[in-house]
N, C-alpha and C positions, 0 to 999 in steps of 0.2 A: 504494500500500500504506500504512492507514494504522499507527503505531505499534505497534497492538495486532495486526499483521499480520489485520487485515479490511478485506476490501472491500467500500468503501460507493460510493455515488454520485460522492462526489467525495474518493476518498482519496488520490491522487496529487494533490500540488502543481503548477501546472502551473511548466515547466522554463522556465529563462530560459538560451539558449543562449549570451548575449555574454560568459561567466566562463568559458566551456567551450569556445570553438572558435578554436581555431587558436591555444593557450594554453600558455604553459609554465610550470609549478606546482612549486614548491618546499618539499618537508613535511620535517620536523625529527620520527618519533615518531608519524606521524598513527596512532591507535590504531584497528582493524578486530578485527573478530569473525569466525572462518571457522567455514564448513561446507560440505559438500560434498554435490552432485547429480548423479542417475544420469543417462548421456544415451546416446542412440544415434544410433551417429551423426554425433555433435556436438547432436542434436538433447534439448532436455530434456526429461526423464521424469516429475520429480516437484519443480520446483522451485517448483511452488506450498507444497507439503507444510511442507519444509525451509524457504521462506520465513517462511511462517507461524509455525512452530516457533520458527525462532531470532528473528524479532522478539517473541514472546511471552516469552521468556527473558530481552532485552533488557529489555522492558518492567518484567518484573516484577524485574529487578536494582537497579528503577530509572536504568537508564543511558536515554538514546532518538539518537536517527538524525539528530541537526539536521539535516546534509545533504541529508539520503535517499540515501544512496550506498551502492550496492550493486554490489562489481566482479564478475565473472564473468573469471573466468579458465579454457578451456581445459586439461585437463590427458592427455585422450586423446580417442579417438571415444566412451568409456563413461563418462568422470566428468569432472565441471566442477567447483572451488573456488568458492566465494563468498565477498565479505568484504565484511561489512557497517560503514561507517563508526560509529564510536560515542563518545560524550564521556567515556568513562571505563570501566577494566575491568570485564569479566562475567565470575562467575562460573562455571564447569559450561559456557563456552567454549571454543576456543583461541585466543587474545588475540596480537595480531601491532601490530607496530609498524613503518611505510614509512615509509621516509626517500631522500629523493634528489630526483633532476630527474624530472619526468613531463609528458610530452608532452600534449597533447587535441585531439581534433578533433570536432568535431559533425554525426550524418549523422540523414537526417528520411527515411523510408520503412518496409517489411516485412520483418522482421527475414530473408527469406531474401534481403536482400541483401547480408545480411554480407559472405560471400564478395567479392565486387566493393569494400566499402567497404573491407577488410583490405589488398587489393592497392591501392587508392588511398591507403588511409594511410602505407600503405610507401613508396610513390613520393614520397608528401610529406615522409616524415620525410628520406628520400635525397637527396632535392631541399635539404634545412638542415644535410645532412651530420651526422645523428641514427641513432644505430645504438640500437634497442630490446632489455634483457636480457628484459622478460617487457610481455606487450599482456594489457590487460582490455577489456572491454564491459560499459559501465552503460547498463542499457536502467531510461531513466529518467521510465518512466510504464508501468504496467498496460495490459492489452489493452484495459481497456474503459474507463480515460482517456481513453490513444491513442484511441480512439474518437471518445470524448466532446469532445477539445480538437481534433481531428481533425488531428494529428500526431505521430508516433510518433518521437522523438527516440533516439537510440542516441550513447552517447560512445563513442569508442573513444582507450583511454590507454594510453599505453607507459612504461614505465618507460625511463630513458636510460642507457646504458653511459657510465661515466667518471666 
């Protein structure tokens, strides 16, 4: 996704996994931008739309996405949160700030294997004696990156109790 939320050829950055897997992250404040998408299911409905939308917003606040981080949180089988990382508030948002421990782990496959990658992230956090208050997923390349770099990366991050 580039900035202006359009997809071109080559709008996803490709990801470099070794910052991201099996990493434990410390933010003081990190500033995100939410909104929220319809899902059924779990499955999403319109998060192309809503992507689109809130990096256009982004854009034009002048703030942009250095990361490209974009979490996905979960919040029933009909609505997912989003929050997109950003260098400084947006206006006509709702502007959040994360602070604490967050876990990461990096998995490379089709997104219907969440399922399977959620129960193994569990097992691993269990295995470091890491209890999670709230898990995201950054799927951190478009379908038709994923395509193109011919790996579809998914982060999955937990926030840490304690």
């Amino acid at each position: 996704m580039t900035e202006s939320g359009k997809n071109t050829a080559e709008c996803c950055p490709p990801f470099d996994t070794s910052a991201w897997n099996n990493k434990l992250h410390v933010w003081t404040d990190k500033l995100f931008v939410k909104d929220s998408v319809k899902t059924f299911l779990y499955a999403p409905l319109n998060f192309g739309k809503v992507i689109t939308r809130l990096m256009k917003t982004i854009e034009q606040s002048g703030a942009s996405s250095p990361d490209w981080m974009g979490l996905s949180e979960h919040i029933s089988k009909w609505k997912m949160d989003i929050y997109v990382a950003v260098d400084k508030e947006v206006a006509g948002t709702e502007n959040h700030k994360f602070s604490g421990k967050y876990y990461s782990m990096v998995f490379e496959g089709n997104f219907n294997e969440s399922g399977k990658w959620l129960k193994q992230f569990g097992k691993h956090l269990n295995s470091l004696n890491y209890s999670a208050s709230r898990q995201f997923m950054w799927y951190t390349t478009c379908p038709k990156c994923a395509k193109k770099y011919g790996k579809n990366y998914v982060v999955i991050l937990a926030q840490l109790e304690g």
